[in-house]
PLY file of the C-alpha trace (Angstrom):
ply
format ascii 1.0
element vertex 548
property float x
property float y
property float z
element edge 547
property int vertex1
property int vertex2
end_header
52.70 3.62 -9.70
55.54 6.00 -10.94
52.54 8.39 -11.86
51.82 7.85 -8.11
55.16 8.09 -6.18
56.13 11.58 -8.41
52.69 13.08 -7.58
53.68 12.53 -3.94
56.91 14.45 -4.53
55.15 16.83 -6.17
52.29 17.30 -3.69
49.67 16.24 -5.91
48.08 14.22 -3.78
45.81 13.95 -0.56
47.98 13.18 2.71
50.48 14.33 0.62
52.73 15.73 4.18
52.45 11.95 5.67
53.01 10.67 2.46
56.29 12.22 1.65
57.57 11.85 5.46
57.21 7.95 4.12
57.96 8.30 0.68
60.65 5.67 0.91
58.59 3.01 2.57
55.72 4.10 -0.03
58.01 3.18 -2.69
59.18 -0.36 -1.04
55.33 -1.43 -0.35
54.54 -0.76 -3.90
57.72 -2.85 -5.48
57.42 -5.54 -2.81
53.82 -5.89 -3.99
54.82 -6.28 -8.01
57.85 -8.50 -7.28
55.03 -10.87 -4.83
52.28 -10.76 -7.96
55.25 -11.70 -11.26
55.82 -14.84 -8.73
52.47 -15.62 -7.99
52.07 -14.99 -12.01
49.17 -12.17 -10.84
48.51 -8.69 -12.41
50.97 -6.47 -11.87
48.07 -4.26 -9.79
46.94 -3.96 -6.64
43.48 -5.99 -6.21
42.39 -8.60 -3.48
44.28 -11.19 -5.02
48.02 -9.42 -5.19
47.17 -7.70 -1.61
46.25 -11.21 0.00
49.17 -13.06 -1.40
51.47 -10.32 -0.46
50.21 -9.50 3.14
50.70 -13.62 3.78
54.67 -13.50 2.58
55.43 -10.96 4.84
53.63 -13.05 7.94
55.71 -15.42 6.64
58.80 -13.11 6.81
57.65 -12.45 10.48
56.49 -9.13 9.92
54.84 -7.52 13.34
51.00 -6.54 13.07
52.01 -3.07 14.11
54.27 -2.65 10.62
51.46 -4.60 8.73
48.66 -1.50 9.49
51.09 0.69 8.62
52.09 -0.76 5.43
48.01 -1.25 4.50
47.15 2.29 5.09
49.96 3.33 2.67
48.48 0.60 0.53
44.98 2.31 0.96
46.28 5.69 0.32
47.46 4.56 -3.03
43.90 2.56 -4.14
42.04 5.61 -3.24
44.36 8.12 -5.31
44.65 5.57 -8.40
40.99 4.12 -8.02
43.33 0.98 -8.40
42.26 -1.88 -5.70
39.69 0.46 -3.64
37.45 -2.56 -3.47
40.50 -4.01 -1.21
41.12 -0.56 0.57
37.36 -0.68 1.75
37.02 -4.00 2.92
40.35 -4.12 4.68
39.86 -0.79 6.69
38.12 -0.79 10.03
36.69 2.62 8.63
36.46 5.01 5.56
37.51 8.27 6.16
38.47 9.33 2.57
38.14 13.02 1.59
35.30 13.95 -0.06
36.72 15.24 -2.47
38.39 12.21 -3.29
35.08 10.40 -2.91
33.62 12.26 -5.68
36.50 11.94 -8.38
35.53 8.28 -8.84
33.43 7.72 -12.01
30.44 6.78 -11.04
30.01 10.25 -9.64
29.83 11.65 -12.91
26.13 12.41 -13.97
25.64 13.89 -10.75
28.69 16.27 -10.90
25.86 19.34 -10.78
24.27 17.93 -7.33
27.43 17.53 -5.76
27.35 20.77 -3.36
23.87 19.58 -2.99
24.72 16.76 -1.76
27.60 17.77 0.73
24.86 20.26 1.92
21.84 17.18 2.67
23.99 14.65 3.40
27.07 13.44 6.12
30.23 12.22 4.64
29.49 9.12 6.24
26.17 9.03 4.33
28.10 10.22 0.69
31.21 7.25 1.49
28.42 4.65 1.99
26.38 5.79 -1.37
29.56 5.75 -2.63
30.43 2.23 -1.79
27.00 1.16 -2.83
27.69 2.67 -5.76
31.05 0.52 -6.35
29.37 -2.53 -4.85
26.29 -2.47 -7.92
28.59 -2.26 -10.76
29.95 -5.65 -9.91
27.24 -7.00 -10.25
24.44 -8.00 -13.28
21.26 -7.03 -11.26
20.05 -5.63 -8.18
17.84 -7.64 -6.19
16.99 -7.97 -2.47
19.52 -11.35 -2.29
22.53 -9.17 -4.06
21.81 -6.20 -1.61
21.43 -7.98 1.44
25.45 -9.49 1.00
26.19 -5.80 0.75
28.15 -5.56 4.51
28.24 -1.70 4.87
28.88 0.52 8.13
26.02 -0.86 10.29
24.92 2.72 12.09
24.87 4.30 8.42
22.97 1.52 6.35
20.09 2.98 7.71
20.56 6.06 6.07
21.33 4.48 2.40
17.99 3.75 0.83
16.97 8.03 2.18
20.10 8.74 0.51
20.52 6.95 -2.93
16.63 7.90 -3.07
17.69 12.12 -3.10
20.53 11.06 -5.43
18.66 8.90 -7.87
14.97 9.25 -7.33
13.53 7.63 -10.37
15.66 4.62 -10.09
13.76 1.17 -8.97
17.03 0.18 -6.85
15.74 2.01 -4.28
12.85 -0.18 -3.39
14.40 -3.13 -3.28
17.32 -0.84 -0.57
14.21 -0.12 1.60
13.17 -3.93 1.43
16.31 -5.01 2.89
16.54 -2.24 5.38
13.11 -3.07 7.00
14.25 -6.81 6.68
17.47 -5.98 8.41
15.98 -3.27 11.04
13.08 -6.48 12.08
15.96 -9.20 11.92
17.90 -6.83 14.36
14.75 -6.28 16.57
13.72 -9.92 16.71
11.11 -9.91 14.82
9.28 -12.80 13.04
5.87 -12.74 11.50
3.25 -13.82 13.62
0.98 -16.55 12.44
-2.43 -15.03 11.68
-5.39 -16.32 14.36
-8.58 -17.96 13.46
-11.95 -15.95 13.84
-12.68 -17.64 16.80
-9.60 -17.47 18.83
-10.35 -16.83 22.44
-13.76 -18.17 22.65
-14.81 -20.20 25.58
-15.68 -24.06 25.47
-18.47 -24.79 24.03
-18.57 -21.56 21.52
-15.17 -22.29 20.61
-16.07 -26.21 19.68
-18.96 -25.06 18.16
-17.68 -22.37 15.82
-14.35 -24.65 14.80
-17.06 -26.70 13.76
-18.72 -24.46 11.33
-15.37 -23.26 10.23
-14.13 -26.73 9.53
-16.81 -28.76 8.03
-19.05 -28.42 5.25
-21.56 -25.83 6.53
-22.40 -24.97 3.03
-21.73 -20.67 4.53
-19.47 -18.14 2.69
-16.34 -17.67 4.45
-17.67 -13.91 4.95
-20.81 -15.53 6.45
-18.91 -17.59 9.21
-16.98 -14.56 10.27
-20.55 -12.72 11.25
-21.46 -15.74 12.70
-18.50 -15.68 14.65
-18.33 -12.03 15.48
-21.72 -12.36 17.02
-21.27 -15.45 19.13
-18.13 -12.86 20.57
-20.54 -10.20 21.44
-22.32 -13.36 23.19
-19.49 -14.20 25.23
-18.48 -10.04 26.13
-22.32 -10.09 27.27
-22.29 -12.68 29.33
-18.83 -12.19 30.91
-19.93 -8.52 31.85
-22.96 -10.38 33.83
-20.77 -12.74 35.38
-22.13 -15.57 33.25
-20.87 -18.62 31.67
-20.42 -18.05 28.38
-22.76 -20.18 26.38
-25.86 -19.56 24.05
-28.85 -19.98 26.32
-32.73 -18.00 26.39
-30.91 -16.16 29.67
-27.95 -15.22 27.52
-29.74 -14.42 24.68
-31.75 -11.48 26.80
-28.46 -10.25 27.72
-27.15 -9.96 24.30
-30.23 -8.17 22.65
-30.18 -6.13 25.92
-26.45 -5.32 24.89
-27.17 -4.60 21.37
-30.15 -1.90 21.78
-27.93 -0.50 24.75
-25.08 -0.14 22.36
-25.36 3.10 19.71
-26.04 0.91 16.76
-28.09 1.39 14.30
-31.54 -0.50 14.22
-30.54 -2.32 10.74
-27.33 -3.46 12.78
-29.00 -4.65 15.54
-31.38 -6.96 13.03
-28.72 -7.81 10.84
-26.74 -9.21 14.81
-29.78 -10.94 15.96
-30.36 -12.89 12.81
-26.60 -13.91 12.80
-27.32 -15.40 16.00
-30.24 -17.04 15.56
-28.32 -18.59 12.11
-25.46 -19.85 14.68
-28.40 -21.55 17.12
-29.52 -23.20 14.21
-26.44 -24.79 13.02
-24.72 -25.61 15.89
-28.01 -27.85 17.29
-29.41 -25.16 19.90
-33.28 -25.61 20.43
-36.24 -24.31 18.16
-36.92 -21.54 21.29
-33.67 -19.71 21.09
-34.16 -19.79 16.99
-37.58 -18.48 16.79
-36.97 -15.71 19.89
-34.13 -14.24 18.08
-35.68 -14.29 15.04
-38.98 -12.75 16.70
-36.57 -9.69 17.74
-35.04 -9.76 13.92
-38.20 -9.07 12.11
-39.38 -6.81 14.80
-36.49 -4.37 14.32
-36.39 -4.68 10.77
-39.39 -3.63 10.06
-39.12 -0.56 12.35
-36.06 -0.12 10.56
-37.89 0.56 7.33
-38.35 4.09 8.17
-34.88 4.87 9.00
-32.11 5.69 6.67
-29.35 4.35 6.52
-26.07 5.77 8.09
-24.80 6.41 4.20
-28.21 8.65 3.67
-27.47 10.80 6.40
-23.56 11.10 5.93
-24.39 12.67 1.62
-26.89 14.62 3.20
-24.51 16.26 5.67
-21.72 16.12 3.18
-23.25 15.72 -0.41
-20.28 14.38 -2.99
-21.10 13.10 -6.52
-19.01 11.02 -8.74
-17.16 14.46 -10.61
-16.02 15.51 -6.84
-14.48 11.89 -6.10
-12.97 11.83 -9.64
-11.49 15.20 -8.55
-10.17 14.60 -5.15
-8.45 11.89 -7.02
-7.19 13.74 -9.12
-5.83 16.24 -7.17
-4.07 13.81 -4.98
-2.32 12.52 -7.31
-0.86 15.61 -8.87
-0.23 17.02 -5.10
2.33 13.40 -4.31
4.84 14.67 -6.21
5.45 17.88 -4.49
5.41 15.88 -1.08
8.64 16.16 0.73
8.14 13.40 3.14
8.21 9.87 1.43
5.47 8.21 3.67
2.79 11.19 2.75
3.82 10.44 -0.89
3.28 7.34 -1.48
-0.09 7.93 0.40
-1.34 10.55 -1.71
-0.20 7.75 -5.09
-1.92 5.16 -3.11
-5.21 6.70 -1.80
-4.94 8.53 -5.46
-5.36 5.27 -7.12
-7.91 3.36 -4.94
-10.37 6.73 -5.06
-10.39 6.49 -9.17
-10.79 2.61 -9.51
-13.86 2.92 -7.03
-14.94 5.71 -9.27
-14.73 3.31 -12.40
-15.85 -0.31 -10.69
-18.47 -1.06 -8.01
-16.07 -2.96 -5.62
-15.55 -2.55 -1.62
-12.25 -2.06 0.36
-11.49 -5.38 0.91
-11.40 -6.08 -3.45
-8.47 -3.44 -3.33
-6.37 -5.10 -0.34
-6.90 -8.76 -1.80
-5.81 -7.71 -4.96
-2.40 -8.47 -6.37
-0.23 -7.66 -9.17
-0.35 -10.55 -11.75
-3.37 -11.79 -10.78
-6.20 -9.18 -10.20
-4.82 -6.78 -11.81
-2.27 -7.27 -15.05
-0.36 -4.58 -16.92
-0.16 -4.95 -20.73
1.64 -2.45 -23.66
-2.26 -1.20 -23.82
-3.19 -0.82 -20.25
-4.33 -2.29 -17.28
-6.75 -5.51 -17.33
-8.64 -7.08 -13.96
-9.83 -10.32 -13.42
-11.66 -10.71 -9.90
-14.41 -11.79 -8.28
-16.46 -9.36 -5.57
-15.32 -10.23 -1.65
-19.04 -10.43 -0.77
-21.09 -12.06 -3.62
-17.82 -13.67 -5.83
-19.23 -11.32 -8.80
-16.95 -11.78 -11.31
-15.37 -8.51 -12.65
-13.24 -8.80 -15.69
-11.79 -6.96 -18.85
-9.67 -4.12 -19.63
-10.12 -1.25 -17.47
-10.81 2.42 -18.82
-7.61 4.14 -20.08
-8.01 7.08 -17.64
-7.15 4.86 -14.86
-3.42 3.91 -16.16
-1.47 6.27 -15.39
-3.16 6.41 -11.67
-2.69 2.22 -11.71
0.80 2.92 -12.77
1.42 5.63 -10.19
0.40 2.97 -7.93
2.76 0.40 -9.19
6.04 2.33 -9.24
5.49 4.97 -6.38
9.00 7.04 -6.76
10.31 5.13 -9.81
9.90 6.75 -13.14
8.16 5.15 -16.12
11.43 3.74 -17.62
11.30 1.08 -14.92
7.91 0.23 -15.45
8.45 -3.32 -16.59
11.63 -3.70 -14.11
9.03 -2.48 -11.19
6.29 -4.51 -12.30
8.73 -7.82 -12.72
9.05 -6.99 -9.02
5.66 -6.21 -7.96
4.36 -9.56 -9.56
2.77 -11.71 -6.33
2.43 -9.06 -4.07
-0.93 -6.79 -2.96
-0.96 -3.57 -5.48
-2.28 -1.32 -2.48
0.17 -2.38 -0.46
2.51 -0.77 1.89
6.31 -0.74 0.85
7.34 -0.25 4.49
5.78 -3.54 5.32
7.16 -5.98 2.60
4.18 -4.74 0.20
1.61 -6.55 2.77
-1.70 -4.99 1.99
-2.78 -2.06 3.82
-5.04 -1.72 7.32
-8.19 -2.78 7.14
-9.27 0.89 8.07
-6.50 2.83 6.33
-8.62 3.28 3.10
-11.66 4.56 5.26
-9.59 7.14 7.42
-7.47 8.39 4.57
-11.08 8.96 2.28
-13.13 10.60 4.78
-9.95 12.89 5.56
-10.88 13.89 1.73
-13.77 13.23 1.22
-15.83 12.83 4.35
-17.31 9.83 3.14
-15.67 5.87 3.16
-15.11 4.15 0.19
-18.73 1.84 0.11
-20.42 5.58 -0.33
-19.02 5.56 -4.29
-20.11 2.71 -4.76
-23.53 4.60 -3.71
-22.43 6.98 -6.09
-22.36 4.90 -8.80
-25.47 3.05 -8.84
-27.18 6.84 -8.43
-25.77 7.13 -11.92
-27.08 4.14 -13.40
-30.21 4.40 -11.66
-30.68 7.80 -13.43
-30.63 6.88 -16.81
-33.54 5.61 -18.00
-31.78 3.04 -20.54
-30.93 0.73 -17.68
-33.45 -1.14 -15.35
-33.11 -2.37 -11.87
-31.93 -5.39 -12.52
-28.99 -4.37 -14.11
-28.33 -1.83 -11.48
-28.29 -4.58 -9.25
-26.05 -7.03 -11.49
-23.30 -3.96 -11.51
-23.39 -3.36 -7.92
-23.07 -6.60 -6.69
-26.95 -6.65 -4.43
-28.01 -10.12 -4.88
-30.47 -9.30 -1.57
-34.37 -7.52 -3.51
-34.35 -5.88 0.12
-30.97 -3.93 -0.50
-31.91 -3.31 -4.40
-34.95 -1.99 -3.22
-33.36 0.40 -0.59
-31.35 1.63 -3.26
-33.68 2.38 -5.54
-35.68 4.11 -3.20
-32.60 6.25 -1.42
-30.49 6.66 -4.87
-32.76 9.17 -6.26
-30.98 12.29 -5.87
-29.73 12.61 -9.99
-33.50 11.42 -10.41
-34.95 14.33 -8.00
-33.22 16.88 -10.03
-34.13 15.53 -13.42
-37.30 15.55 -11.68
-37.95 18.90 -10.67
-36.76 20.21 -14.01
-38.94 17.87 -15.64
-41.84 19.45 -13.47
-40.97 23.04 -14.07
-41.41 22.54 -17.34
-44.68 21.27 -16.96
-45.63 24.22 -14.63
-44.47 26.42 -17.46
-46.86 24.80 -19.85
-49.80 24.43 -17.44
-49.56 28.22 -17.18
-49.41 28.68 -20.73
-52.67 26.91 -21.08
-54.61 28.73 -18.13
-53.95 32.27 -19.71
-55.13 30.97 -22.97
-58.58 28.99 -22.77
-58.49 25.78 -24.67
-62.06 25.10 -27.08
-62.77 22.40 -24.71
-63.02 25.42 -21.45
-64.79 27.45 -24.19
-67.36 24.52 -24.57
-67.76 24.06 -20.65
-68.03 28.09 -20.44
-71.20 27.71 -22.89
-72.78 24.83 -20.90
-73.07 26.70 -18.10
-74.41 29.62 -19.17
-77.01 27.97 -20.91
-77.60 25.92 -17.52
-78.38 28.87 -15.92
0 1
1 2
2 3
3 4
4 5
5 6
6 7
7 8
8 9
9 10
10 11
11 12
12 13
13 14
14 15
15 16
16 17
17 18
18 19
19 20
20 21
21 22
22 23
23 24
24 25
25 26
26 27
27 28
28 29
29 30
30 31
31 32
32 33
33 34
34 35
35 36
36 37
37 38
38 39
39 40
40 41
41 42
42 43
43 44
44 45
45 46
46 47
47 48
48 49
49 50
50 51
51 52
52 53
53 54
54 55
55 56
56 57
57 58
58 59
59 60
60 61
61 62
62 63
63 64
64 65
65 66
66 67
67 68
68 69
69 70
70 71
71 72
72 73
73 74
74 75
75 76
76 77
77 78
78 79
79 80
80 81
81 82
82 83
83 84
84 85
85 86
86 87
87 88
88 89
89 90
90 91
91 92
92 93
93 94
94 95
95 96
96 97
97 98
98 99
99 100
100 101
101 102
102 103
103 104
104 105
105 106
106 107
107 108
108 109
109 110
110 111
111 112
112 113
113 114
114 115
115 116
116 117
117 118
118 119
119 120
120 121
121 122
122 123
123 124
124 125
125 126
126 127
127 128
128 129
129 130
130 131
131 132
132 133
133 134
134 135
135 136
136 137
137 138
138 139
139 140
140 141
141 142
142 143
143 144
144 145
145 146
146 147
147 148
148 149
149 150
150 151
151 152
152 153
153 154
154 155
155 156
156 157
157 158
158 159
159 160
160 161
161 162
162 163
163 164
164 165
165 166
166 167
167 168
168 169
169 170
170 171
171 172
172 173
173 174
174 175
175 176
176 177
177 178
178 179
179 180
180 181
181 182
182 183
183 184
184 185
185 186
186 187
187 188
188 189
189 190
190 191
191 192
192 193
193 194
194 195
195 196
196 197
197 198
198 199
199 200
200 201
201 202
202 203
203 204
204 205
205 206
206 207
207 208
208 209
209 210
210 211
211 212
212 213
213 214
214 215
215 216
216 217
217 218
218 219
219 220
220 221
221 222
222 223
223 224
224 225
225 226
226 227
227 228
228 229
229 230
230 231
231 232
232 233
233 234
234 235
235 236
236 237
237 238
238 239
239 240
240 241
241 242
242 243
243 244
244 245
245 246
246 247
247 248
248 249
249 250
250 251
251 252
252 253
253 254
254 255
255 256
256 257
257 258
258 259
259 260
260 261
261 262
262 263
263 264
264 265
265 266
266 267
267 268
268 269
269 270
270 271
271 272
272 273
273 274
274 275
275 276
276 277
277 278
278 279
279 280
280 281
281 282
282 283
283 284
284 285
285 286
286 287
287 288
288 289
289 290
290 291
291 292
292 293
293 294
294 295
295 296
296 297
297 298
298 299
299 300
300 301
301 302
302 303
303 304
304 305
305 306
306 307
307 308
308 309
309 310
310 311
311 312
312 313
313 314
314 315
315 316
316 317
317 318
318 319
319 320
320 321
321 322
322 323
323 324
324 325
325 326
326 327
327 328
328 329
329 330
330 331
331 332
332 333
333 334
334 335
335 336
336 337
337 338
338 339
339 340
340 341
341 342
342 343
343 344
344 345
345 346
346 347
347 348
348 349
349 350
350 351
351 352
352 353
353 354
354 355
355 356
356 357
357 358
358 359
359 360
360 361
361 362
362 363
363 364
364 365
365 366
366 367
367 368
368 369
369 370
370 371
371 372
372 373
373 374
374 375
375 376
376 377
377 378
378 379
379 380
380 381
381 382
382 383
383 384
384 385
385 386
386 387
387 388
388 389
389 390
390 391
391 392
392 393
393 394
394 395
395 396
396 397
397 398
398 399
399 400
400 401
401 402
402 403
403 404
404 405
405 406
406 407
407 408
408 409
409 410
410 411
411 412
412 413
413 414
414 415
415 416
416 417
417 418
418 419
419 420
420 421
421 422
422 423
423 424
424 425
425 426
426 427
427 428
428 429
429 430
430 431
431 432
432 433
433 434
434 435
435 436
436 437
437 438
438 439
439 440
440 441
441 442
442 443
443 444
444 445
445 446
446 447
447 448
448 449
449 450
450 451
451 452
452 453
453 454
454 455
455 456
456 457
457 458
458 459
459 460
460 461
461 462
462 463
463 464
464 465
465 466
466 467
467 468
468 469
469 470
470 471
471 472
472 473
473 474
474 475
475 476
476 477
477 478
478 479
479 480
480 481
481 482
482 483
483 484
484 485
485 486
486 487
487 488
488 489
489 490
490 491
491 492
492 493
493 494
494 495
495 496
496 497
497 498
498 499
499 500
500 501
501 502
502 503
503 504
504 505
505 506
506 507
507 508
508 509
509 510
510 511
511 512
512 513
513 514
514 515
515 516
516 517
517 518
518 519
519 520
520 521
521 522
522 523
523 524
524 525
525 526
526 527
527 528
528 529
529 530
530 531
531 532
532 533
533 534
534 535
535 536
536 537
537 538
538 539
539 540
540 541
541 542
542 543
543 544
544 545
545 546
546 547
């Protein structure tokens, strides 16, 4: 305090013009302080304890509010010079308006002391105070976690600002995800918002469809969960059909027509319009409807199936437009992922570590979209000293996929896993992670992505959705001649002979080019032979001639 009071003199300090026009009452704050704490037996210091018990006597002494700001800005002016009691100074002032310069003497400022004109030059001074009393706030405390940062009480219009900030500042530290947690939470609890409640399949639908489908959904109808939500998305096509018509909505040989009508006058494919039919004839049977409206939809079923024989499927004609093999997805993936880094914006970066890592697991394992949004950290996918492991079974035919992954795919896994965060944090980050979705989205709590997200974001790169590598791959098991059908078809999940069989027949484009080298060099030897006569033509040649 001495120290203090002669720099003021000496004009050592900030404010140091107010400060000397009050030097004396300077002085008498400071000794009135140390004479309150040696009779409350406190620290001779100024901290929240000494201040409180010394701002009470002189209420008691019938000090005026007026002459008790004055005395706690001169108070303040001495925390933030000593770095003695600033906790104190920044809770008790309406707002911080402390020098930078100031700021940045403190010593948690020191291994940044080379990005300090960078950081005047990105960033507000109210933006630096609050990092600054973030900054204060952490190191009294053990751990940082989203219950420990959300009793953090900060300048409300510049909280918003603190996870972009401490981000720029410290950009491999795992603090910063658990800052953007509580900001959304805070921005949402600010809004209103609460998490709506998600709806059943068959929300909406009119009485009896609705009864009808709870039904199925409810009891023991022996289908796949997957199975029921065809089911239902058909019977909702039934109802669209027959409230465009003006009809009640209910399953009868009328509003059958009309929803067969609907399908072939909607642009889907043939297969689509089988596969729509048949999941409406499969709801007619289990919810009680007569034989007639079984067998007619049926009738229509089989009829477009088998003209659907002859066309391909929407996947054929997309790798013909656009052909991709398994070295150009391994390379889009890769390229992603080296391109995040240098991504200035942090939505587009986490996108490109994201879509990086979803584009090489399909490469390595035959699973569908939905496998990568169901799976979670933990669970599905577990990190050891040695890699990553999975343990999950496929969203359409439970296939059971499990072991340690291939050692190429950690450090895209990992990329996954820590986003921004460097590889220091990796166990801190995946202590976190544990129980939430792996491809999720930060922004929303780590909630799995859109159902659609993976498709758009691949066929930005790729042209192609994420069920076309999964294409990819059976073309290269398919081409090697050490592995039959069947286990082509174990691998990829096709319990159905009908979809094997496509796939055999349509996955033959590493077989075509063995092929045609394969024939070449048969040409090559079949013209060998012509311009050299074998014994048996030299034989023949003789036959003839004595014929004739």
């Amino acid at each position: 305090m001495k120290k203090f009071l002669a720099d003021i003199d000496a004009g050592k300090v900030f404010r140091a013009k107010v400060l000397q026009n009050n030097r004396e009452a300077v002085g008498s704050a400071l000794r009135g302080l140390i004479e309150t704490a040696r009779a409350r037996n406190l620290p001779e210091k100024l901290d929240n304890a000494t201040a409180k018990v010394f701002i009470e006597r002189l209420v008691e002494e019938g000090w005026q509010q007026a002459s008790l700001v004055g005395l706690k800005t001169l108070l303040r002016h001495y925390a933030y010079e000593t770095n003695e009691g600033v906790e104190w100074a920044l809770a008790s002032g309406s707002t911080d308006r402390r020098p930078l310069a100031l700021v940045f003497r403190a010593s948690h400022w020191a291994p940044f002391r080379s990005l300090i004109s960078d950081i005047e030059a990105s960033f507000t001074a109210p933006e630096i105070r609050m990092a600054d009393r973030w900054m204060r706030y952490r190191k009294t405390h053990i751990r940082v976690d989203e219950e420990m940062a959300q009793r953090f009480e900060p300048d409300g219009w510049t909280f918003y600002r603190l996870a972009a900030t401490m981000t720029a500042i410290e950009p491999d530290s795992p603090e910063n995800l658990i800052l953007q947690q509580v900001q959304r939470q805070r921005r949402q609890a600010l809004a209103g918002y609460s998490k709506k409640m998600p709806k059943d399949p068959y929300y909406g639908l009119p009485e009896p469809l609705y009864s009808e489908m709870k039904s199925l959904f409810i009891g023991n109808s022996g289908l796949s969960p997957s199975r029921l939500k065809s089911l239902c998305v058909a019977v909702r096509r039934l109802w669209k059909a027959c409230d465009k018509e003006g009809v009640p909505g209910a399953l009868t040989m009328e509003t059958a027509r009309l929803y067969v009508d609907g399908l072939f006058a909607s642009k889907l494919a043939l297969r689509s319009v089988a596969s729509y039919c048949e999941f409406l004839a499969c709801f007619a049977k289990r919810a009680g409807y007569s034989r007639e409206i079984f067998d007619a939809l049926m009738e229509v079923h089989n009829a477009v199936k088998y003209d659907a024989k002859h066309d391909l499927a929407r996947k054929a004609h997309s790798l013909a437009k656009h052909p991709v093999d398994l070295v150009d997805v391994a390379q889009n993936a890769y390229r992603l992922l080296e391109q995040a880094c240098d991504q200035d914006d942090i939505r587009n970066r986490r996108r490109d570590y994201v879509l990086a890592g979803a584009i090489a697991l399909l490469s390595k394992l035959q699973l569908r979209s939905l496998d990568l949004r169901q799976g979670v950290v933990g669970r599905e996918f577990k990190r050891d000293s040695e890699g990553w492991r999975v343990d999950l079974k496929t969203s359409k035919k439970g296939v059971p996929i499990q072991g340690r992954l291939a050692s190429e795919l950690t450090r895209y896994l990992d990329a996954v896993l820590l986003m921004d965060v460097s590889e220091m944090h990796l166990w801190t980050v995946y202590k976190q992670r544990t129980g939430t979705s792996l491809f999720g989205n930060p922004a929303q709590g780590w909630r799995p992505f859109a159902k659609n997200w993976l498709w758009v974001n691949m066929r930005e790169c790729l042209n192609h959705g994420p069920h076309i590598v999964r294409t990819l791959i059976y073309d290269a098991v398919a081409a090697d001649p050490s592995l039959d059908a069947v286990v082509a078809q174990a691998l990829c999940g096709h319990g159905n002979i009908t979809s094997r069989k496509f796939y055999e027949i349509e996955a033959d484009r590493y077989r075509r080019l063995q092929g045609v080298a394969s024939m070449t060099d048969i040409a090559k030897g079949l013209e060998a032979e012509v311009a050299q006569p074998t014994a048996v033509d030299r034989d023949v040649e003789g036959f003839h001639s004595e014929a004739k």
